[in-house]
C-alpha positions in Angstrom: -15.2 -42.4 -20.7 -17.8 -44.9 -22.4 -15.1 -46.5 -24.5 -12.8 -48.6 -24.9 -9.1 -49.1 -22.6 -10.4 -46.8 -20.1 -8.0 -47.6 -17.1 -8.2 -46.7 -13.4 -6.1 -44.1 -13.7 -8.5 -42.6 -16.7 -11.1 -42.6 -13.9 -9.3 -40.8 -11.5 -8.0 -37.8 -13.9 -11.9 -37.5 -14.8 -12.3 -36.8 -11.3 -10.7 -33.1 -11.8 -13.0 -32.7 -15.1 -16.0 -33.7 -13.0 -15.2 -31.2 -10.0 -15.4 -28.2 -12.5 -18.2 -29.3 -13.9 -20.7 -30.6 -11.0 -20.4 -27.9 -7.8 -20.8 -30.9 -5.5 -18.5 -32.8 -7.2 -16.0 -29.8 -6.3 -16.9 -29.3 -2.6 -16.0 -32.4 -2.3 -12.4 -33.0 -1.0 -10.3 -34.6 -4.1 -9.3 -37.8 -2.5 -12.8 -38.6 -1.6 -13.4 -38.0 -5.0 -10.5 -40.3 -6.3 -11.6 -43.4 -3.5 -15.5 -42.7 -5.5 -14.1 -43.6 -8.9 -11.8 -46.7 -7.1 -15.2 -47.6 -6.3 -16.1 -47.4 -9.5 -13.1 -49.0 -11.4 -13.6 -51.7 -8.5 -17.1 -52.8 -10.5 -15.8 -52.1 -13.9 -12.9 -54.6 -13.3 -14.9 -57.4 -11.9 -17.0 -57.3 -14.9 -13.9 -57.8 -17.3 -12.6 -60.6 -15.0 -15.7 -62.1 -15.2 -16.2 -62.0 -19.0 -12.4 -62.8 -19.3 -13.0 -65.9 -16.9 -16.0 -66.6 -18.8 -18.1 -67.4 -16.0 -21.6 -68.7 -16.6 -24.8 -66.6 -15.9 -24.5 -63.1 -15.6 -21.3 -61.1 -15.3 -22.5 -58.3 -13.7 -22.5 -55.1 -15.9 -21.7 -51.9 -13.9 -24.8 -50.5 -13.0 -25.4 -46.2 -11.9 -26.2 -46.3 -8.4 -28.2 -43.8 -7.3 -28.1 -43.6 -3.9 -24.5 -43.8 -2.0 -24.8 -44.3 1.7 -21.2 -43.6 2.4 -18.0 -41.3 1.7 -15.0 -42.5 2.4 -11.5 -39.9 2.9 -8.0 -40.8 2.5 -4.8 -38.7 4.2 -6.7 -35.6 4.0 -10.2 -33.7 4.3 -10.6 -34.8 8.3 -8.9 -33.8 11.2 -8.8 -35.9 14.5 -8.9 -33.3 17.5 -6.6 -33.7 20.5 -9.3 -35.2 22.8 -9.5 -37.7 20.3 -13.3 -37.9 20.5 -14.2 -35.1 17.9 -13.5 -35.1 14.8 -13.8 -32.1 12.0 -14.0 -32.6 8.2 -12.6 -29.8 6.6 -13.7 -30.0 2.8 -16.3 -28.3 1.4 -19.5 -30.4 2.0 -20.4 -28.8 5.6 -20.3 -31.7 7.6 -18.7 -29.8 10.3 -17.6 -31.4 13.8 -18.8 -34.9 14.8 -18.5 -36.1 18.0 -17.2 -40.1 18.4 -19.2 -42.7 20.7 -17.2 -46.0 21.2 -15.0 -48.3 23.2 -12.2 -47.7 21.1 -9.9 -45.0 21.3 -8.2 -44.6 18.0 -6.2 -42.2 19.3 -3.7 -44.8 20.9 -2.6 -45.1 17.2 -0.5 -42.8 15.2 -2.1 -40.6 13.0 0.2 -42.2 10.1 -1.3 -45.7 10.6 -5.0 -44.0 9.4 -5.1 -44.8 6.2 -9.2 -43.8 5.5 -12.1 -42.7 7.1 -15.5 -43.6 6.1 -18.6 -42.2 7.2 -21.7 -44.5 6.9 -25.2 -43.9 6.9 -27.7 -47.2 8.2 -30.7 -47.0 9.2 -30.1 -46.3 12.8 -27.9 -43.5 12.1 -24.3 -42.7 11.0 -20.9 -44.8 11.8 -17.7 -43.3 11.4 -15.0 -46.0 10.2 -11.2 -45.4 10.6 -9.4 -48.1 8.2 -5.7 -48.5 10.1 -2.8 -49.8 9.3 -1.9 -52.3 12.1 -0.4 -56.1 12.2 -3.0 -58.5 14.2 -2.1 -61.0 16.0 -3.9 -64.2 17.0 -2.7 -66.5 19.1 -3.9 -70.5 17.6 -3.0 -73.6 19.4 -3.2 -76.3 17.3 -5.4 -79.3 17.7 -4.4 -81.7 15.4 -8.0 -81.9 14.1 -9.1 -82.3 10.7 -12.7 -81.5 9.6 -14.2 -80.7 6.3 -17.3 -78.9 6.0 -20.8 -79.0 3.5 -23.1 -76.0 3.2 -26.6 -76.3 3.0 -30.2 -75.5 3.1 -31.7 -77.2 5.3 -28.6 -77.2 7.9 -26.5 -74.9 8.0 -23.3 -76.8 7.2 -22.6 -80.3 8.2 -18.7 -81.3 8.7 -17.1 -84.4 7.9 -17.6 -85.9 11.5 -21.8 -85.8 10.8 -22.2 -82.9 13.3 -24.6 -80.4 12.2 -25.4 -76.6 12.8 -29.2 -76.1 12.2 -30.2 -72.5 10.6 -31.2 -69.8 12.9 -33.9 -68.6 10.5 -33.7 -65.1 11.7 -35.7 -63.6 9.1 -38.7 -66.3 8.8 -38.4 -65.3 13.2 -39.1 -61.5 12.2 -41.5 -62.2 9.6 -44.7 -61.2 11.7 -43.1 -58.1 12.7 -42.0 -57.1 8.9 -45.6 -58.0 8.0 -47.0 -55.4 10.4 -44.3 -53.0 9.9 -45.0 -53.3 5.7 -48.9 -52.9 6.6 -48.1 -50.0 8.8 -45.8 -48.3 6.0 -48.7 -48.8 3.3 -51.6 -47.3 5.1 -49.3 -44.1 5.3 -49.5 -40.9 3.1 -46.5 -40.5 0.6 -44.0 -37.5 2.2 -45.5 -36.8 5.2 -43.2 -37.3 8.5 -45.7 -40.6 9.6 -44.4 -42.5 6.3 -40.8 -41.3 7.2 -41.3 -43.4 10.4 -42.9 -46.0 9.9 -40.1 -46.9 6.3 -37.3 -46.2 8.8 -38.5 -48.3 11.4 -38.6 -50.9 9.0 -35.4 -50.1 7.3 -34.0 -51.1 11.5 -35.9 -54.5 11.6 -34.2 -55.4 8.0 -30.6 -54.3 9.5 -31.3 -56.2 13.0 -31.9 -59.3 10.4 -28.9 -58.8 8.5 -26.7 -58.4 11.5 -27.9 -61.6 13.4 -27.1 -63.5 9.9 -23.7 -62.0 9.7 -22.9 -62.4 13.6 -24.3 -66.0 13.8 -21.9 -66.8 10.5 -19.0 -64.8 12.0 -19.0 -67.1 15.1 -19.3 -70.1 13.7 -16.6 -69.4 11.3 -14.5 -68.6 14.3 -15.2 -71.3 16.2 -14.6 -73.4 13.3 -11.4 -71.8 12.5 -9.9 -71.8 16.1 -10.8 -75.4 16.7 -9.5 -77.3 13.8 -6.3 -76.9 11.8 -7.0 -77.6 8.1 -10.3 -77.0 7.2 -11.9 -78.2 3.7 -15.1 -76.5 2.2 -17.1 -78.5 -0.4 -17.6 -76.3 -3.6 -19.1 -76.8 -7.0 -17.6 -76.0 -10.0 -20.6 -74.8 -11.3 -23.2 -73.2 -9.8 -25.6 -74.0 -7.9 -28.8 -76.1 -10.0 -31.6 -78.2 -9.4 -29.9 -81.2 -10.9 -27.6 -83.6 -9.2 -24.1 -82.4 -10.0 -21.6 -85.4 -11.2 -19.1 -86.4 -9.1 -16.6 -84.8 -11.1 -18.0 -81.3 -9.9 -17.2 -81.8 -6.5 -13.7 -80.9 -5.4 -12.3 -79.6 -2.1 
């Protein structure tokens, strides 16, 4: 497959050449397989658009990853029971029956509108993710109001107006507890159930970070979004340097 042309359809037909090779490649149901190798082809691809684009720096060579924290099923290989708060995956990998905690029942949409299910493994357990095929609606009123906006370091982003959102600096906040959490993980012994512990609960203080980043941005993009009409973002045609970039870098 290391050559050149390979295509994304290439991938998936060395999907079935895989599953009789690998056993847990074949207990695996085959459109899980064929969503793996869309994965795949999805980092191959930006790699060629990058080189083609000819951006500078690095254009991010496909790399093996080793460790995959999620499967993800199309049409088939899962089975949403009646109740709609279990649900059974029927390929060969064992998972079994699940039982689903949430406020939303997905059973108030056909079972032709799932298009995937994903499972997900964090660090404070496993999320089950139905992808559905559904037309959203938000209501906008406008405003009339214009309103560009600059991202930065030392604020967040400033608009066009001279407001500014100051950085919420939720990871130099957790910093003392990642400190002791780090100490605690190095004074352990390697495999024993104390270091299994003390690296999950700081794999939970890293994801509490990362959620509090992506909420705080989420919000602000909303409010952003639902209080303006058009809404400019300063770029840079080239990245990001510790030189001055010429005015002819800038555009919006």
């Amino acid at each position: 497959m290391d050559a050149r042309g390979v295509s994304r359809n290439d991938l998936q037909r060395y999907c079935a050449v895989l599953a009789r090779q690998f056993p847990f490649a074949l207990s695996l149901n085959s459109q899980a397989r064929q969503a793996a190798a869309d994965r795949a082809w999805a980092a191959i691809s930006r790699f060629y658009e990058h080189c083609r684009l000819k951006i500078p720096g690095k254009k991010g060579y496909p790399q093996f990853q080793r460790d995959c924290r999620s499967v993800e099923y199309k049409t088939t290989g899962w089975k949403l029971e009646a109740d709609g708060i279990h649900i059974r995956f029927t390929d060969g990998c064992g998972i079994g029956r699940l039982r689903l905690i949430g406020s939303r029942d997905i059973m108030t949409f056909p079972l032709s509108q799932i298009k995937r299910v994903r499972l997900l493994r964090r660090a404070d357990g496993y999320s089950c993710q139905f992808a559905v095929a559904a037309t959203r609606r938000v209501e906008h009123q406008p405003s009339g109001k214009q309103v560009g906006i600059d991202l930065g370091l030392r604020a967040f982003f400033t608009d066009s107006e001279g407001n500014t959102v100051a950085p919420p600096q939720y990871l130099r906040k957790a910093e003392r507890r990642l400190k002791r959490l780090h100490r605690r993980l190095s004074k352990t012994q390697k495999r024993s159930a104390k270091r299994k512990k003390a690296r999950q609960a700081l794999s939970k203080a890293y994801l509490k970070v990362q959620r509090q980043r992506e909420d705080f941005a989420r919000k602000q993009a909303n409010a952003l979004v639902s209080s303006h009409d058009p809404l400019c973002l300063r770029s840079l045609a080239d990245p990001p340097s510790r030189q001055e970039p010429s005015s002819g870098q800038e555009h919006f």
